[in-house]
Structure formats: structure tokens, C-alpha cells
C-alpha positions in Angstrom: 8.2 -17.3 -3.2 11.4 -15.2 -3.2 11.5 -11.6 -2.6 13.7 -8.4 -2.9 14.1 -5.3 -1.6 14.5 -2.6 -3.8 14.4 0.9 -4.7 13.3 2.4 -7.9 14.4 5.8 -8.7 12.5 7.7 -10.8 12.6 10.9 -13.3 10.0 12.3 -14.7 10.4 15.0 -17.3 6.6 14.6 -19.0 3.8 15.8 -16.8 1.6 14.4 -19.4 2.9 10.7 -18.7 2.1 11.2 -15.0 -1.4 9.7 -15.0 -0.3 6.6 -16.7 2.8 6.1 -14.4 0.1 6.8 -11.0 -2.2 3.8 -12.6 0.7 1.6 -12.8 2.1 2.1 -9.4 -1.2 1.2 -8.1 -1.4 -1.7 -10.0 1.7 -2.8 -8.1 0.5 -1.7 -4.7 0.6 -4.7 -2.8 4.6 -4.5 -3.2 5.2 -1.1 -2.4 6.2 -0.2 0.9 6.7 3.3 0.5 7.1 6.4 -1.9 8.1 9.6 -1.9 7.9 12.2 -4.3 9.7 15.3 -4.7 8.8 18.4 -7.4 11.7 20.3 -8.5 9.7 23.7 -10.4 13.0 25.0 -10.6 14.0 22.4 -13.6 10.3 21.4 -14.4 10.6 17.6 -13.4 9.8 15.2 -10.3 11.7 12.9 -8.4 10.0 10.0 -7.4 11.3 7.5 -5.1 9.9 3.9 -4.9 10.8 1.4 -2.7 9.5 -2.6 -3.4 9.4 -5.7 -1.7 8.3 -8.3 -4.5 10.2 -11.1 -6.5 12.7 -10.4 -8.9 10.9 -10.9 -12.1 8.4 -8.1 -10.2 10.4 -5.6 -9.9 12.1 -5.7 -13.4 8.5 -5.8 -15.1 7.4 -2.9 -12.8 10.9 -0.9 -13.9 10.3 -2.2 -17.5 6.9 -0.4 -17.5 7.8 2.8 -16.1 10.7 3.0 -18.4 8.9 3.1 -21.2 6.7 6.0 -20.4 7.6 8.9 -22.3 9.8 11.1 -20.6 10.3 9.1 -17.8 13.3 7.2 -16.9 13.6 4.3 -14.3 17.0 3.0 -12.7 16.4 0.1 -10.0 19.1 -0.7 -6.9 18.4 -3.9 -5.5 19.2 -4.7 -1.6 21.1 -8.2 -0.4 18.0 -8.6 1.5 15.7 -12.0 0.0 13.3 -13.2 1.9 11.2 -16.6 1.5 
């Protein structure tokens, strides 16, 4: 199975969505290889940084969910790097 590298960039403007966006990342924990998160009080939202080592189809399903959270918004950059 092909995988990618990737990182998912996240906003999120709806504290109230942050619970359901925690239980999906950890439904995809076996592909994460790292996060960081960043609260920025001064403009009331968080900054979350994701990066992913899965297959394609993966990572667009993982963005897909997050994306649809209210108030949250997902933007994916995918590496060159595939491995087998």
C-alpha cells in the first residue's frame, strides 16, 4: 500500500466543535506522526497543525471530515514523498 506525507492545517473558530474534531483525530491515530496546536486568545481561535503518513484516499477522507465540522476549516499540502 502507497503512502503520503502530508500536512493538514487547521482552523478552528468553534470551540464547541473541538471535542468532535479530538475523537476524529484519534480515530486516525495510527497515521499521525505528530501535531501541534497553537491557541491564539487574542482572535479567539486555534491553530492546529497535523502532519500524516497514510494513503491518499486517507488523508482526503480525514481532511473531508474535519472540514465539515462547524467552524472549522481544513486545507491539506501533500509532500513528493510516497512510500510502498
Amino acid at each position: 500500500m502507497e503512502t503520503r506525507v502530508a500536512v493538514i492545517g487547521i482552523i478552528v473558530e468553534n470551540y464547541e466543535s473541538a471535542q468532535k474534531l479530538n475523537e476524529i483525530l484519534h480515530n486516525y491515530g495510527q497515521y499521525i506522526i505528530g501535531r501541534i496546536g497553537i491557541p491564539y486568545r487574542e482572535k479567539n481561535i486555534s491553530i492546529i497543525s497535523v502532519a500524516v503518513d497514510a494513503p491518499q484516499d486517507v488523508i482526503s477522507a480525514l481532511s473531508g471530515k474535519i472540514g465539515k465540522l462547524s467552524g472549522v476549516s481544513a486545507k491539506t499540502a501533500y509532500s513528493g514523498v510516497i512510500s510502498k
